[in-house]
C-alpha positions as CSV (number, residue, x, y, z in Angstrom):
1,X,0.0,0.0,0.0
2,X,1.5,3.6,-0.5
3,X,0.9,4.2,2.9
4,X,3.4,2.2,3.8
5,X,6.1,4.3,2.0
6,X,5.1,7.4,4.2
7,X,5.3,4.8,7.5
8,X,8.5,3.5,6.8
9,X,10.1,6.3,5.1
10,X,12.5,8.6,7.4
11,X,11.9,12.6,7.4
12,X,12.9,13.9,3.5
13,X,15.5,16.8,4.6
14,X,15.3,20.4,3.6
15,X,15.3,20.9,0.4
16,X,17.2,23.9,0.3
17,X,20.2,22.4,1.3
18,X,20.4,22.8,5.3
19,X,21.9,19.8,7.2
20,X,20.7,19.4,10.8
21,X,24.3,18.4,11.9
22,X,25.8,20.2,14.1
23,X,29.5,22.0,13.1
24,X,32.5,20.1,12.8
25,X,33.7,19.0,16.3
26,X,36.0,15.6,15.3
27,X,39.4,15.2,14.1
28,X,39.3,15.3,10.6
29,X,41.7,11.6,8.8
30,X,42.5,12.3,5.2
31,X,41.9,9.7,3.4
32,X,43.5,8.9,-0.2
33,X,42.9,4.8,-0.9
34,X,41.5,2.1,1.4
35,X,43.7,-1.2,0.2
36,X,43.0,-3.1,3.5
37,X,40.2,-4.2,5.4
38,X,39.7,-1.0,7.4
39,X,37.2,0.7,9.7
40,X,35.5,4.3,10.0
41,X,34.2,5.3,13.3
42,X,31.9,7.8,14.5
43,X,34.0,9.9,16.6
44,X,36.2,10.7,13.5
45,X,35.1,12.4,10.2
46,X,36.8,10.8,7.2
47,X,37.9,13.4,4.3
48,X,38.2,11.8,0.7
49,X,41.2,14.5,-1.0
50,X,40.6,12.8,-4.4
51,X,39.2,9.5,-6.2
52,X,39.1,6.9,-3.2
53,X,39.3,2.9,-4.6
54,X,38.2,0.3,-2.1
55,X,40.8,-2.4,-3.2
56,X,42.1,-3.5,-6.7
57,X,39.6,-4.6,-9.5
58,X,39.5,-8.4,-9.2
59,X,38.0,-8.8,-12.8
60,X,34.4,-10.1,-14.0
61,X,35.6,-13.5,-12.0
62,X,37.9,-12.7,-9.5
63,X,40.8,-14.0,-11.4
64,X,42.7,-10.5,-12.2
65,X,46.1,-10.6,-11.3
66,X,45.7,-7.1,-9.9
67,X,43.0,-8.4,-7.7
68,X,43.0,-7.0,-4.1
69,X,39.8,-7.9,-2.3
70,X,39.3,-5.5,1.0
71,X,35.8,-4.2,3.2
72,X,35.4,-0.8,4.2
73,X,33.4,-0.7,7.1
74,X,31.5,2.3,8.4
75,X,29.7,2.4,11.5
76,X,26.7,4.0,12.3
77,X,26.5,7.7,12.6
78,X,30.0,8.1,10.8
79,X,30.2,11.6,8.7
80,X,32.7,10.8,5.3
81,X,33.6,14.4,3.0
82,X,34.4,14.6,0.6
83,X,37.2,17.0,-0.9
84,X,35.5,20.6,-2.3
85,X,37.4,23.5,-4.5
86,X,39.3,21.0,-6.4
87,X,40.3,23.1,-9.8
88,X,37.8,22.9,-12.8
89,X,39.0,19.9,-15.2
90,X,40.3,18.1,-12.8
91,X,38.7,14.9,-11.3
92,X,37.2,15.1,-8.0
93,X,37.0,13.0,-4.6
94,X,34.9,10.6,-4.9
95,X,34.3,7.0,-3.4
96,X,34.6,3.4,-5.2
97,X,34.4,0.0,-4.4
98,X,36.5,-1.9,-6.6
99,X,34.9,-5.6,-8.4
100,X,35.4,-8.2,-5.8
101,X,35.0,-6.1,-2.2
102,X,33.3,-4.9,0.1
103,X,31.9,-1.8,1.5
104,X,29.8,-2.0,4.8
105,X,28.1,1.1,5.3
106,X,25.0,0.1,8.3
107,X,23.4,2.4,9.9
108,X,21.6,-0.5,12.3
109,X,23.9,-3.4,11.5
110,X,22.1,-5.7,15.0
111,X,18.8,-5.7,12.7
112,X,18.6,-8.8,10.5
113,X,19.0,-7.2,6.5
114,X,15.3,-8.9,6.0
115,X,13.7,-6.9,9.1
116,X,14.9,-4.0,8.0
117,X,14.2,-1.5,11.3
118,X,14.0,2.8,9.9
119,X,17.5,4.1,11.2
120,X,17.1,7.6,13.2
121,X,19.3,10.5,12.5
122,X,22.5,9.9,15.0
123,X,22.7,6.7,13.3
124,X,22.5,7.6,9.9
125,X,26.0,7.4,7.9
126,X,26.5,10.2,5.4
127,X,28.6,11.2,2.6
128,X,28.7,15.0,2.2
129,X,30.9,18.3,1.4
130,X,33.2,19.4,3.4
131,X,32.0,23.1,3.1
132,X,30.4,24.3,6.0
133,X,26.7,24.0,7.0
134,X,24.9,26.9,4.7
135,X,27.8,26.7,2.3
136,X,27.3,23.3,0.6
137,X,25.8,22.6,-3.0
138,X,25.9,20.5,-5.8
139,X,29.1,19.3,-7.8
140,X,31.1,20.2,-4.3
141,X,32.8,16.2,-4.5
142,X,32.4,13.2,-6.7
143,X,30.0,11.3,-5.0
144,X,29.7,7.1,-4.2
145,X,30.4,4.2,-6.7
146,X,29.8,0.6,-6.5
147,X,31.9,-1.8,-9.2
148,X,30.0,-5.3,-9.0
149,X,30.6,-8.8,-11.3
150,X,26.9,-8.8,-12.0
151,X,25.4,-9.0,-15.4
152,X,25.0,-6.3,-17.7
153,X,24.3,-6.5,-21.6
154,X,27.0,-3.9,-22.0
155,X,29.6,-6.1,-21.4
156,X,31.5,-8.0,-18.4
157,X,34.5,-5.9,-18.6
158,X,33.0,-2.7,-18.6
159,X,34.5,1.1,-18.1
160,X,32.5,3.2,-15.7
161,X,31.7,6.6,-16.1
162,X,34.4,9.6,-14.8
163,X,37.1,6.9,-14.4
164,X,35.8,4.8,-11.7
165,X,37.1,1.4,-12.9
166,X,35.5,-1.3,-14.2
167,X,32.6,-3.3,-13.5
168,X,30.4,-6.3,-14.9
169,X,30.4,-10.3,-14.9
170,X,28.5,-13.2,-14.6
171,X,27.3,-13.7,-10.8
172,X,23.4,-12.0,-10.4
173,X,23.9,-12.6,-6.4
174,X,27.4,-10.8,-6.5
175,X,27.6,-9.5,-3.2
176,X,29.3,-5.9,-3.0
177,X,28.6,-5.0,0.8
178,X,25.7,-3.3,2.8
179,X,24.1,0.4,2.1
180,X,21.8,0.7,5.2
181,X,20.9,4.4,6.5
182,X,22.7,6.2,4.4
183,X,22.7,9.8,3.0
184,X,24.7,11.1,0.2
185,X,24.7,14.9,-0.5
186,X,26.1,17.7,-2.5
187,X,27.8,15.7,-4.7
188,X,28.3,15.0,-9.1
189,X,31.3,15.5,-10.8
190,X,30.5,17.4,-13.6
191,X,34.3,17.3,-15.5
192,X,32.8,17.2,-19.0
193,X,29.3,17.0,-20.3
194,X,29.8,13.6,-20.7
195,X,32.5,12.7,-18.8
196,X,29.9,12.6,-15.4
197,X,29.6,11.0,-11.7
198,X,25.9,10.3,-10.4
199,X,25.3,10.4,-6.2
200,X,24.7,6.6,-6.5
201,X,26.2,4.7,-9.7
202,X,25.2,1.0,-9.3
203,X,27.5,-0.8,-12.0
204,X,26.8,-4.2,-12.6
205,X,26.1,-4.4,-8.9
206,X,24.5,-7.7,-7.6
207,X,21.8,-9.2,-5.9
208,X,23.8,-10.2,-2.9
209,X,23.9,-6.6,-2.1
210,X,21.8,-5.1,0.4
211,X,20.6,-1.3,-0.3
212,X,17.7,0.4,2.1
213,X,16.6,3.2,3.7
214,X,18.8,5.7,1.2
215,X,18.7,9.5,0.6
216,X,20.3,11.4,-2.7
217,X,20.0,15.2,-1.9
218,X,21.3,18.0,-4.2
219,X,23.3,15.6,-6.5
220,X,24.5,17.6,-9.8
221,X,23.7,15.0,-11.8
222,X,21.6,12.0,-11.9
223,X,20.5,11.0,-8.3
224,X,20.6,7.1,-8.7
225,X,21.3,5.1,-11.6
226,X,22.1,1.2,-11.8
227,X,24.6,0.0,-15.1
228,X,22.8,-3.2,-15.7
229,X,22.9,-5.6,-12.2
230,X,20.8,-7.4,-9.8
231,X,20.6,-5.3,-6.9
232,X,17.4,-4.2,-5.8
233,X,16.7,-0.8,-3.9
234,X,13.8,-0.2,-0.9
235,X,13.2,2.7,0.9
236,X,14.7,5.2,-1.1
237,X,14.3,9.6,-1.3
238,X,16.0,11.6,-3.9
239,X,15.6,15.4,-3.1
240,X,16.9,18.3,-5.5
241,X,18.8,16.3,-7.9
242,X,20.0,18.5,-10.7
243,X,19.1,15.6,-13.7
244,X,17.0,12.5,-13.5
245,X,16.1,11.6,-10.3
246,X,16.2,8.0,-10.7
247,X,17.7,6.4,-14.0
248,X,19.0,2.8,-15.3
249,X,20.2,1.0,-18.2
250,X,22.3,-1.8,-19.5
251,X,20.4,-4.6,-18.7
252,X,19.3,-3.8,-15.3
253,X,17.0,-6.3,-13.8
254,X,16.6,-5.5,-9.5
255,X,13.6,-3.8,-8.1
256,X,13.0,-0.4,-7.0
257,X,10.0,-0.2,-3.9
258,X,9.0,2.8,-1.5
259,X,10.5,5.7,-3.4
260,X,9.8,9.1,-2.6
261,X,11.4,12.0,-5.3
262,X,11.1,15.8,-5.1
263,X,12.3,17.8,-7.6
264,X,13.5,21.9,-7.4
265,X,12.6,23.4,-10.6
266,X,16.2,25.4,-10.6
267,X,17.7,22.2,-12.2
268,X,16.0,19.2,-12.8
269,X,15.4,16.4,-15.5
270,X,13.4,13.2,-15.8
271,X,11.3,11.9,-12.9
272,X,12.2,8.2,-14.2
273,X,14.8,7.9,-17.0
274,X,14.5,4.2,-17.9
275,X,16.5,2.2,-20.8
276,X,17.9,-0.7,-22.2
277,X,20.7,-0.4,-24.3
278,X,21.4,2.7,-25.8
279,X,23.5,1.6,-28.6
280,X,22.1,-2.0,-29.1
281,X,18.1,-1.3,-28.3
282,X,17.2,-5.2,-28.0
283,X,20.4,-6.1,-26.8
284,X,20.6,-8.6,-23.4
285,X,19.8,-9.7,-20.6
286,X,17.0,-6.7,-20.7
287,X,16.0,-4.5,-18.5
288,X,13.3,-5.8,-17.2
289,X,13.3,-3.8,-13.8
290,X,10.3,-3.3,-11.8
291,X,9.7,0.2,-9.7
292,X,6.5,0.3,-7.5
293,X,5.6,2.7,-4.8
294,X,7.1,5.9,-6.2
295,X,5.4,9.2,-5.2
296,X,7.0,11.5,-7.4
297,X,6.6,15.5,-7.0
298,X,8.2,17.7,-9.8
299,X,8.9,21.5,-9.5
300,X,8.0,22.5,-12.7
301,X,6.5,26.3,-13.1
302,X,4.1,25.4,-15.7
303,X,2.6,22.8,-13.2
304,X,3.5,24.3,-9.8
305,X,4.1,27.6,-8.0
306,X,6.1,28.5,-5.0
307,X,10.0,28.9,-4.0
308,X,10.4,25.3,-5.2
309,X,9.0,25.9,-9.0
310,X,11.4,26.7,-12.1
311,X,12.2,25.3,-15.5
312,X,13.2,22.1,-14.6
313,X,11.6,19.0,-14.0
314,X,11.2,17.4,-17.4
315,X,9.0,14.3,-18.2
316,X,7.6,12.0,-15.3
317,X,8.8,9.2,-16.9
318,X,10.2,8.9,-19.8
319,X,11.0,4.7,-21.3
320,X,13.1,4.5,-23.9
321,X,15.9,2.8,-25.8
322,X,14.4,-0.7,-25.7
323,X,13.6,-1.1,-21.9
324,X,11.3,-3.8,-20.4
325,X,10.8,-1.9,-17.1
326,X,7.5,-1.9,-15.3
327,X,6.2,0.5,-13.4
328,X,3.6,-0.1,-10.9
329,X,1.1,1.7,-8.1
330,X,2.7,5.3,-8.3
331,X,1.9,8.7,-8.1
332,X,3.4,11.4,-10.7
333,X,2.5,14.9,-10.1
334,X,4.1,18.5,-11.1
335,X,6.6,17.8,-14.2
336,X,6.3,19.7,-17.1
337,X,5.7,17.1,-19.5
338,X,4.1,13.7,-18.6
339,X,4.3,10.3,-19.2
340,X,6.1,9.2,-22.2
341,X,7.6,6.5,-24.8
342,X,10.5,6.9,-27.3
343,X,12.4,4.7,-29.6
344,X,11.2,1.7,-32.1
345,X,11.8,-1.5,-29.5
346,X,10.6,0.0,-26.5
347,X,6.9,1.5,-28.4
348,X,7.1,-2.4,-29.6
349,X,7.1,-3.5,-26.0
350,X,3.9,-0.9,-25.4
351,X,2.4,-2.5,-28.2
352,X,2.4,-6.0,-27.0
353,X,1.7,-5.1,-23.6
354,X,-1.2,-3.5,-24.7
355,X,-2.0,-6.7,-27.3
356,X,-2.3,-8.7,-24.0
357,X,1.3,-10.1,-23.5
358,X,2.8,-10.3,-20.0
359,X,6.3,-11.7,-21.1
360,X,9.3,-9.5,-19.3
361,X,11.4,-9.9,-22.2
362,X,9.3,-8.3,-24.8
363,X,7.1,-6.0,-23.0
364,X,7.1,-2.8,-20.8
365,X,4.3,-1.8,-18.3
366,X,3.5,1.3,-16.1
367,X,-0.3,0.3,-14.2
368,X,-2.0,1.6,-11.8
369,X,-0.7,4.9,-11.9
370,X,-2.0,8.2,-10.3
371,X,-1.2,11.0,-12.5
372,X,-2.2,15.0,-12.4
373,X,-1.0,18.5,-13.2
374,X,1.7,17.9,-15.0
375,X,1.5,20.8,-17.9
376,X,3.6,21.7,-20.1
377,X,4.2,25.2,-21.8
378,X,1.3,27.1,-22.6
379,X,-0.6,23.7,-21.7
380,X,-3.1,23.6,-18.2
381,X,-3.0,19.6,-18.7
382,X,-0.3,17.4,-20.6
383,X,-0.3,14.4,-18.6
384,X,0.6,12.3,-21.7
385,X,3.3,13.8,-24.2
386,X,5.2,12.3,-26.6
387,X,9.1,12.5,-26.7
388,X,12.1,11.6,-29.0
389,X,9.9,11.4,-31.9
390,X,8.0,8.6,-29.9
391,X,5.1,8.4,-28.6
392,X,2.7,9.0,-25.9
């Protein structure tokens, strides 16, 4: 029931960027690579000074000769920032874990990872800027990446985006560590505009990896995105993210449930950015992700007013290059264009959706949808818009 969402969620921060922590009190560790098994603690705060790789990349089956398998962990209520004011060009700090370890990041690691139990606020683990409180904003450090041997249809040895190794294989319950109570904020590495880090890039992550009860706030660019992969995602808010709130491509095949986005209209994109492949539309394993329990408000100023609204906030959802998502029981409300289907493959799997098929592999789906005042320019209603030169 949506309901539920709202009773398990935790409080969605300010969207204006204020942090409720108080100033910086702890001894500040630089930290510059993590190549054995190591722990963070509470009474410290942990400063990244440039791109931070957990271990060496093991390869897609753990035989690289370069392999160094290691776990991070980071207990609960641990603050990690990340390096700001580094010069424009130059990569950023940012956090990975490298194919074949671990990062343990639990904000309540006594509760069993199948009772999950809402972490409160002096538990919860965050990744943020080191700028002071007031001070912070999008782009100020790199953000959090997670390499796993999982299948994509990309590839099992592929590159990740803004240099953050490589990621892919052929084991769906890969297990890559714990994200539990987390928050990462003020983050996106904009080097190029397509050279790019997202607050949470899943790369062929697995199903052995646990992900719940996760905020995105003011990322620069997309908020969440999984690179093909397993892993599946509860309990998640993305506030203020400066492109797509929640994307995914490549073959991407874990579940999405009890998702809350708000959008600021200053910079904004896609509600849901959903794909396949976008150079190979049919390629595989597909996409055949399912996302359910999403209440999605956009900030657009053709659909909404206030502090919040600007020209952001594009379509609600937008399904293209081939994807067999499905979307189910959500509500869409305030974009500036609605709900939307691009690209030959993907209007194919529309069509036989709509003909009465309920195969994964050659369908998409989006049922039981609420969906209202999403207008787009000079329009008071355009829940339903078509996009790419597709169709709605």
């Amino acid at each position: 029931a949506m309901m539920d969402q709202w009773h398990y969620g935790w409080t969605v921060w300010d969207p204006t960027g204020a942090d409720s922590r108080p100033a910086n009190d702890k001894p500040v560790v630089d930290v510059a690579t993590v190549q054995a098994d190591r722990t963070f603690f509470a009474d410290t705060i942990y400063r990244l000074t440039q791109p931070v790789f957990i271990g060496n990349d093991c390869g897609a089956d753990g035989s690289a000769g370069t392999c160094n398998a290691v776990t991070l962990t980071i207990n609960p209520g641990t603050t990690i920032v990340g390096a700001a004011n580094i010069n424009p060009g130059i990569r950023g700090a940012y956090l990975v874990v490298s194919r074949g370890s671990r990062l343990v990041a639990d904000a309540t690691p006594g509760v069993p990872l199948d009772a999950p139990v809402r972490p409160t606020e002096a538990q919860t683990i965050v990744f943020t800027s080191e700028q002071p409180l007031g001070g912070r904003a999008r782009q100020d450090w790199g953000g959090l990446v997670v390499n796993g041997q999982a299948p994509t249809n990309a590839g099992s040895d592929v590159e990740g985006e803004g240099d953050s190794g490589f990621y892919g294989g052929p084991d769906a319950n890969d297990d890559s560590g714990i994200l539990r109570g987390v928050r990462i904020e003020f983050a996106g590495d904009d080097v190029t505009p397509t050279d790019q880090l997202n607050g949470l890039a899943l790369q062929g992550v697995g199903a052995g990896t646990t992900i719940s009860y996760l905020q995105i706030h003011y990322n620069q660019d997309v908020g969440i995105e999984p690179f093909g992969g397993t892993v599946s995602v509860d309990h998640l808010v993305t506030t203020g993210i400066g492109d797509d709130s929640v994307d995914g491509t490549d073959g991407y095949q874990g579940f999405h449930q009890f998702v809350i986005i708000q959008q600021r209209g200053d910079r904004a994109d896609q509600g849901l950015e959903i794909s396949n492949n976008g150079d190979t539309e049919d390629a595989s394993p597909k996409s055949t992700s399912v996302l359910a329990n999403i209440t999605a408000i956009g900030a657009n100023s053709n659909a909404m007013t206030g502090d919040i609204s600007g020209s952001g906030s594009d379509n609600l959802i937008q399904l293209r290059e081939g994807t067999n998502y499905r979307v189910f029981n959500s509500i869409f409300q305030g974009f500036g264009e609605g709900f939307c289907i691009r690209d030959a493959v993907s209007i194919q799997n529309a069509l036989a959706r709509l003909a009465g098929s309920t195969t994964p592999t050659s369908t998409l789906s989006a049922e039981g949808l609420t969906i209202w005042s999403n207008g787009g320019a000079g329009a008071t209603e355009n829940n339903f818009a078509p996009c790419g030169g597709g169709s709605s």
